[in-house]
N, C-alpha and C positions, 0 to 999 in steps of 0.2 A: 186269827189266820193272817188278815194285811198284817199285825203288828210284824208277825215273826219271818212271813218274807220282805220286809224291810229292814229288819235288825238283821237276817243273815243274807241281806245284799242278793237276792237270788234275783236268776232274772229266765226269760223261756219258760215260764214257769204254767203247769198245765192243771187246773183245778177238777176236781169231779165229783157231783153232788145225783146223789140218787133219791127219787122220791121226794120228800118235805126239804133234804137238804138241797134241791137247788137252789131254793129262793135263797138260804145264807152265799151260798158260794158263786151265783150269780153276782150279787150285794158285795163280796169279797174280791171276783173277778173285774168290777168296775171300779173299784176304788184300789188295787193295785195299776192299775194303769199301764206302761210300757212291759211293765213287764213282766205281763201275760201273755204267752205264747197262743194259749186254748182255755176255753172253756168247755170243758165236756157234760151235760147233762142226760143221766139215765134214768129215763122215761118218768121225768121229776115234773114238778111243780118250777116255772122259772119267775122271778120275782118282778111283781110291777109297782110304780112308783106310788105309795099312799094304800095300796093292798098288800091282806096277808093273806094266810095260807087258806085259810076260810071264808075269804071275802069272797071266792069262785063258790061256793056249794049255799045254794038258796036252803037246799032244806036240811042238809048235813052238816053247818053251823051250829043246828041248836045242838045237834045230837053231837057233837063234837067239846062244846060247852059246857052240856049236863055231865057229859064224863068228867073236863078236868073241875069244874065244880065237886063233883062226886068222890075224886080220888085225888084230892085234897092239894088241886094246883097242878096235877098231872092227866096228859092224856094216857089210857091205860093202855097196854102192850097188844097183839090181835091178837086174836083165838088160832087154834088150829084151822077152824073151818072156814074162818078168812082166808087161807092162804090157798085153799082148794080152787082147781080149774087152773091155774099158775106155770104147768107143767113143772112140776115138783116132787120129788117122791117123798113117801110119807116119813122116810129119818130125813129131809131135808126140810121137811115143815117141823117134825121134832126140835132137830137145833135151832133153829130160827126161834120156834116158839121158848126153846129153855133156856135161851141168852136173851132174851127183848126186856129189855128196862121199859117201866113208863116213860113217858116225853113230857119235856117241861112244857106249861099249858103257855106260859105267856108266849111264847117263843114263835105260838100256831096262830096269834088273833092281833102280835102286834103289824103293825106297818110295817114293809119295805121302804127303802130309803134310796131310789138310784138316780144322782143329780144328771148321769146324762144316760140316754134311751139305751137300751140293752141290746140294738140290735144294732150298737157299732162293733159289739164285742166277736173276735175270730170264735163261733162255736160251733160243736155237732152236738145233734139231737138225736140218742138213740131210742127209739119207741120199741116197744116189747110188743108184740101183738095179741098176746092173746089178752093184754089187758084192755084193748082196743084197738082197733085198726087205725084207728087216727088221731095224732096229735091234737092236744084240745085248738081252741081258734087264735088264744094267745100266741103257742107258738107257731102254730098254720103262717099266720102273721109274719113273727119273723122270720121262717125258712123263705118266705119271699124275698128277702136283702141278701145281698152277696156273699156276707159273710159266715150266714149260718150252713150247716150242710145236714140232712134228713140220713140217719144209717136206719132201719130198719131189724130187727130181731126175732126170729121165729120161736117166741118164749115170751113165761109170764112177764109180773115187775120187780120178779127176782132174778135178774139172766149172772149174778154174782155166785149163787148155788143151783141154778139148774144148767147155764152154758158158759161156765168159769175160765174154758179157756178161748172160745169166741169175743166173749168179755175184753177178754184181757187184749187179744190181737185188734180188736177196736180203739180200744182206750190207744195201744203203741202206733196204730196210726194216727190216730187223732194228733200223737204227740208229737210224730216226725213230721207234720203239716208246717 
C-alpha cells in the first residue's frame, strides 16, 4: 500500500481500514507521511506500537491460535451465527458468509511497527453501535487529541452491507476534511 502511493506520486490521500484491517492501514497511514490527507477507521482494531491484533483479547488469544493452528496457518472465515444481532438481514449474512476466505494467521499475532504515535495522524473513528456502545480505551485515548474525530453509527460492524449508503456519505466527508 506505502509502496504504491509513492510509486504513483499520490498525495490527499484518504485510507480505510475496517475491522482487523485498521492496524495495517493505521501502520500504512503513518509511514505515508505528508501525504495522508485522512485516516478513516470503521469500527476497527487501530495499531499500537510492539502489539498485534490479539495482544488486546486475554482470553480470545488462545482461541484465536488454536484456530490458525488448526486450519493450517489460517484464521477460519465466521459462521452465520456470528454475524447475528449485527443489524443484518439474513441474504446479507448469506454473502458475507459465501465470499469470507480464511485470514492469514501471522498477519493477526505479528507486531505493529508505528515509529511515531498514532494520534498525530488526521483521523475519524466510526463506531457501529450495536457492536458496542464504546470505543475500546485505546481509541477512547486517542479521540481525546485534536486530531482525531468520534462519528457514531446506528448499526452492526458491518455498516458496508447493512448502511451502505450512510457509509459511504461518511467516508466522503471524512475525505473533504
Amino acid at each position: 500500500m506505502v509502496e504504491e502511493v509513492e510509486r504513483r506520486d499520490l498525495r490527499d490521500v484518504v485510507l480505510v481500514g475496517h475491522s482487523y484491517a485498521g492496524i495495517p492501514v493505521g501502520q500504512a497511514a503513518e509511514r505515508i507521511g505528508e501525504r495522508l490527507a485522512r485516516v478513516v477507521f470503521v469500527d476497527s482494531n487501530v495499531p499500537a506500537d510492539g502489539e498485534s491484533f490479539v495482544s488486546a483479547w486475554p482470553d480470545g488469544r488462545a482461541m484465536v491460535e488454536a484456530s490458525i493452528d488448526k486450519n493450517g496457518g489460517f484464521w477460519a472465515p465466521l459462521t452465520a451465527a456470528e454475524f447475528e444481532g449485527q443489524g443484518l438481514t439474513d441474504e446479507q449474512i448469506a454473502r458475507i458468509v459465501g465470499g469470507s476466505t480464511p485470514h492469514p494467521g501471522a498477519t493477526l499475532t505479528e507486531p505493529a511497527v508505528l515509529p511515531r504515535p498514532l494520534g498525530e495522524l488526521p483521523a475519524t473513528y466510526i463506531k457501529c453501535l450495536l457492536d458496542g456502545h464504546e470505543p475500546s480505551p485505546d481509541v477512547v485515548a486517542l479521540l481525546r487529541g485534536e486530531r482525531w474525530r468520534l462519528v457514531e453509527m446506528d448499526t452492526g460492524h458491518w455498516p458496508m452491507f447493512s448502511q451502505p449508503r450512510r457509509l459511504a456519505q461518511i467516508l466522503l466527508e471524512a475525505a473533504g476534511r
